[in-house]
C-alpha positions as CSV (number, residue, x, y, z in Angstrom):
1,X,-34.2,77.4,39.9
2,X,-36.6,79.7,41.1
3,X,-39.3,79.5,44.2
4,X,-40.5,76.1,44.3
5,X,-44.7,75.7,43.9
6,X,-44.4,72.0,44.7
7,X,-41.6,70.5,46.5
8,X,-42.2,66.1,46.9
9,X,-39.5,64.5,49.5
10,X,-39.3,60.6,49.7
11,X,-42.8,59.7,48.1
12,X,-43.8,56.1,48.2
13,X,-46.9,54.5,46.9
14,X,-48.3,50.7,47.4
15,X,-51.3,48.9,46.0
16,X,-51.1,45.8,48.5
17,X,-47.7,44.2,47.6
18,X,-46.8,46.4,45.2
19,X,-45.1,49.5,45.2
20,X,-45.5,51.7,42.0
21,X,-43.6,54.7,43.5
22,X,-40.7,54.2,45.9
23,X,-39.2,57.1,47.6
24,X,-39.3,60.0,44.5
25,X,-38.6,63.3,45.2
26,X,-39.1,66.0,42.8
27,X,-39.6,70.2,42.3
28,X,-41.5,72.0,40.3
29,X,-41.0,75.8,40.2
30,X,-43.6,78.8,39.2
31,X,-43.7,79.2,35.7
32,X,-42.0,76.1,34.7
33,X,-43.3,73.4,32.6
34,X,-41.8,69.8,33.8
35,X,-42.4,66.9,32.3
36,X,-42.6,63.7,34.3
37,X,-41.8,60.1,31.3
38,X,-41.2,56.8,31.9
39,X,-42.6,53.3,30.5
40,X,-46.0,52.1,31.2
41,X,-46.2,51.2,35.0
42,X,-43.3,53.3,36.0
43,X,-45.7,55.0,38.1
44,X,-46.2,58.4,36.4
45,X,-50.0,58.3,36.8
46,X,-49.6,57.3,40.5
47,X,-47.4,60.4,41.2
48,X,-50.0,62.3,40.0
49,X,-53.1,60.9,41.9
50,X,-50.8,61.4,44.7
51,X,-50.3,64.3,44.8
52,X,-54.1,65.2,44.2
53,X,-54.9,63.0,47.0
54,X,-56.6,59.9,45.1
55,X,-54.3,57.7,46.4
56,X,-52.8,57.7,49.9
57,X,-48.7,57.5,50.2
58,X,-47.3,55.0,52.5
59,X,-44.8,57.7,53.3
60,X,-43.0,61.4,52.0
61,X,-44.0,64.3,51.9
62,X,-45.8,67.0,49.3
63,X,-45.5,71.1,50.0
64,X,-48.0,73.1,47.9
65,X,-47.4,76.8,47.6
66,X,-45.9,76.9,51.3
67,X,-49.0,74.0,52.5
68,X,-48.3,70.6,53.7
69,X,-50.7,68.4,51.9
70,X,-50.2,65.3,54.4
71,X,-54.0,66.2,56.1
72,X,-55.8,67.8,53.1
73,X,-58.3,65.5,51.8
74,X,-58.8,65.7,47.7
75,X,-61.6,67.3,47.1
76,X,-59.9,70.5,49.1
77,X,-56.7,70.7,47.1
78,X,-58.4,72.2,43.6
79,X,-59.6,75.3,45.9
80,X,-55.6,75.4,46.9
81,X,-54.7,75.5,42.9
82,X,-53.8,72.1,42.4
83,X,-55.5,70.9,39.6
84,X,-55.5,67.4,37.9
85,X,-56.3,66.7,34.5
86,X,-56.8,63.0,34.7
87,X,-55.9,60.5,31.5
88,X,-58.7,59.8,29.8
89,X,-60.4,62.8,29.9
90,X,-63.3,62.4,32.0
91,X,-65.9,64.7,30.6
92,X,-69.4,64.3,31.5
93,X,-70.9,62.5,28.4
94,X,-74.5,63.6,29.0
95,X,-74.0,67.7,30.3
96,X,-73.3,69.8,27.7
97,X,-70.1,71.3,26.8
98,X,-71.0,74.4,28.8
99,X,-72.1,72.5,31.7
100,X,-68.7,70.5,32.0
101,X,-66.9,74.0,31.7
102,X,-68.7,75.2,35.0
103,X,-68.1,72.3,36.4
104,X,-64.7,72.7,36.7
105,X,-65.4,75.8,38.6
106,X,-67.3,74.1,41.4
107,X,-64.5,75.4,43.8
108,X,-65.2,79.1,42.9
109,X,-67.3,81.6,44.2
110,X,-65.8,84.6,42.6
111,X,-68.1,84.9,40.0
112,X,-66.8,87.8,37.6
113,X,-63.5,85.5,37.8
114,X,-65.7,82.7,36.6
115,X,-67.3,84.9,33.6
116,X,-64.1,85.5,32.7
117,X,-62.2,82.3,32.8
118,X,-65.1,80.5,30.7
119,X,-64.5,83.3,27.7
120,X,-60.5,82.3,27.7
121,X,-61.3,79.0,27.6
122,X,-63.9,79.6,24.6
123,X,-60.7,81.9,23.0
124,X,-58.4,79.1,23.6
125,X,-60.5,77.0,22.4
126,X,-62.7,77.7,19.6
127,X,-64.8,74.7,18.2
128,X,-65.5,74.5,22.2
129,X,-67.8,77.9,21.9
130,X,-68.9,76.7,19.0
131,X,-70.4,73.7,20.9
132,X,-71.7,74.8,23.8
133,X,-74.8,73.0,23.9
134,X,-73.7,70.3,22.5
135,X,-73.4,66.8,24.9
136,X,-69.9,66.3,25.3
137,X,-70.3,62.4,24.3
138,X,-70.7,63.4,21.0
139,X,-67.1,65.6,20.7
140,X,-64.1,63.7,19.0
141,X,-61.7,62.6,21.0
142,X,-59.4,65.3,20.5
143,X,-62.6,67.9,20.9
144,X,-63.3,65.9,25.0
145,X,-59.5,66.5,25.3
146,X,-59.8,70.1,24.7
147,X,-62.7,70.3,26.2
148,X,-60.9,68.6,29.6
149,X,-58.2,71.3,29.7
150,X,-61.0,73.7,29.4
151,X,-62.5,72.3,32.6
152,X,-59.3,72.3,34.5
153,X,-58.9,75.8,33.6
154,X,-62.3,76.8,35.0
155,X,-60.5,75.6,38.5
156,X,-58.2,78.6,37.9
157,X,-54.9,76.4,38.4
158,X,-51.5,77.8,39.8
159,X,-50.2,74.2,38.9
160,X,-51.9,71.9,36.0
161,X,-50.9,68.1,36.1
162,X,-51.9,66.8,32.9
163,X,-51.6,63.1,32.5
164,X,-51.4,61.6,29.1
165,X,-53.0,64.5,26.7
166,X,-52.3,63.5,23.9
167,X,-53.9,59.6,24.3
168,X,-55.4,58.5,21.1
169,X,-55.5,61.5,19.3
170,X,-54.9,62.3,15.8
171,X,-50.7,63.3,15.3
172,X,-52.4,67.3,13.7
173,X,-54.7,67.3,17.5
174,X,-51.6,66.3,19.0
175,X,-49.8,69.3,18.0
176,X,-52.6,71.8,18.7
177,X,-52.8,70.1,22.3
178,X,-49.1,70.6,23.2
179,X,-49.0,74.2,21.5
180,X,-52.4,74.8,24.0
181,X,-50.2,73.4,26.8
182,X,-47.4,76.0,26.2
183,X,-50.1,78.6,25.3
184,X,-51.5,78.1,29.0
185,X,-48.0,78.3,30.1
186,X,-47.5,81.6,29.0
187,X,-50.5,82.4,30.6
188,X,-48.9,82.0,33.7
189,X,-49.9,78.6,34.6
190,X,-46.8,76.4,35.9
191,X,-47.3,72.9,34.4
192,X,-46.5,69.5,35.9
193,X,-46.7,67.1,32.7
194,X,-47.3,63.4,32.7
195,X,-46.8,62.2,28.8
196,X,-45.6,59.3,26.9
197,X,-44.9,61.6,23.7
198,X,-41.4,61.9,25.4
199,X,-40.1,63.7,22.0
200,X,-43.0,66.2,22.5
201,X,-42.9,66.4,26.6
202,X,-39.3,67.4,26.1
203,X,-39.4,69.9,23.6
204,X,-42.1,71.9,25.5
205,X,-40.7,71.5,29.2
206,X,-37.8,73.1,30.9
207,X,-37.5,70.4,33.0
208,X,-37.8,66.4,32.9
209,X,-37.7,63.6,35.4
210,X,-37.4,59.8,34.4
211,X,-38.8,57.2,36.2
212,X,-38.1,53.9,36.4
213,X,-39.9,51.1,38.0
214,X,-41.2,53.4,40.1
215,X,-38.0,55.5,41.5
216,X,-36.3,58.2,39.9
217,X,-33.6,57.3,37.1
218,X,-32.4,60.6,36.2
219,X,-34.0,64.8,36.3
220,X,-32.5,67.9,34.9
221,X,-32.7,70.1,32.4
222,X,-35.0,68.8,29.2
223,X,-32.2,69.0,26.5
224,X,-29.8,67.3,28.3
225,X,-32.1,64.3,29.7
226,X,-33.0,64.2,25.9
227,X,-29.6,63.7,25.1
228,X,-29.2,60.9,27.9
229,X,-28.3,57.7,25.7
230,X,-30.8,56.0,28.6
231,X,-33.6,57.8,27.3
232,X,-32.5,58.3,23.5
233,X,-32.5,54.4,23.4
234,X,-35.9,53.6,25.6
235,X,-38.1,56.4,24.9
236,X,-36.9,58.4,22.0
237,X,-36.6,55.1,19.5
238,X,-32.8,56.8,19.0
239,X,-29.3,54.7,19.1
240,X,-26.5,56.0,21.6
């Protein structure tokens, strides 16, 4: 495996008496795409907001690019490269299309960057310059979703956590979503992916981790988690 961007020892999570994570470490290297599955509530999503500082851990530990993340509050760790796409999308339903693209940017101050981050957003995404002015409440679902990697994008990301992309959307917007995701890959963007899809999550990703109940079941390479009868039986609808 090659230089680690994000390296998580021993994370643990609780929401009063609960705990939804409970002592997970994981890697993620440059250029990789990983993709974290699990059922609902095997606290995927809280991994994520973890590590972008949404929620606080009750203990571990979380290296950025060299950083420990233990005193960085959230709003600090996009200008670091550490951008969340959250489920759900989150657009801005009253700015327009354009306004939610410069949004994402807010961290920035390099503006020729900016300039040029917005136009290979609008070549990766197409109906997006098409709709500049348009309010983003009135995009399709699968148009906000685009339109929320767009944003991320404008943060000018070293590592994207996506969580859930491909929510609610049409099974044709799901494809163009996960061929985007390997599109921005190539880009150089290293990818930490949060997806039900697991049949989709592991045929884009190098590497997988599995969660259960909020600790780690099993990690390594995608093809052979896939061919775990674990996971063929629970989240790939296959018989061992």
């Amino acid at each position: 495996m090659q230089e680690a961007l994000l390296k998580v020892q021993g994370l643990s999570v609780s929401y009063g008496a609960v705990r939804a994570l409970d002592g997970l470490s994981l890697a993620v290297s440059r250029g990789e795409v990983v993709c974290l599955i699990g059922a609902n509530g095997a606290g995927k999503t809280t991994c994520l907001r973890a590590l972008s500082g949404l929620v606080q851990p009750s203990r571990g530990q979380i290296e950025f690019d060299g950083q420990d993340l233990a005193r960085l509050s959230a709003h600090r760790r996009p200008g670091l490269g550490l951008v969340h796409c959250p489920e759900g999308r989150g657009v801005v339903p009253d700015m327009t299309v354009l306004e939610n693209l410069e949004l994402g940017a807010w961290v920035r101050s390099d503006k020729a960057g900016v300039a040029k981050d917005l136009e290979r957003v609008r070549a990766l995404f197409p109906r997006l310059a098409d709709r500049g002015r348009q309010k983003a409440g009135t995009l399709s679902g699968g148009e906000q979703q685009m339109l929320a990697l767009g944003r991320a994008l404008m943060a000018a990301p070293k590592l994207l956590m996506l969580d859930e992309p491909s929510l609610g959307l049409a099974p044709q917007v799901v494809e163009d979503i996960f061929s985007t995701v390997t599109g921005i890959n190539r880009q150089g963007v290293t990818v930490l992916l949060v997806e039900q899809n697991a049949h989709q999550a592991l045929a884009i990703s190098q590497r997988a981790y599995v969660l259960e109940g909020g600790q780690l079941l099993l990690h390594g390479p995608s093809a052979r988690v896939a061919a775990d009868a674990r996971v063929r039986q629970a989240y790939l609808g296959v018989d061992a």
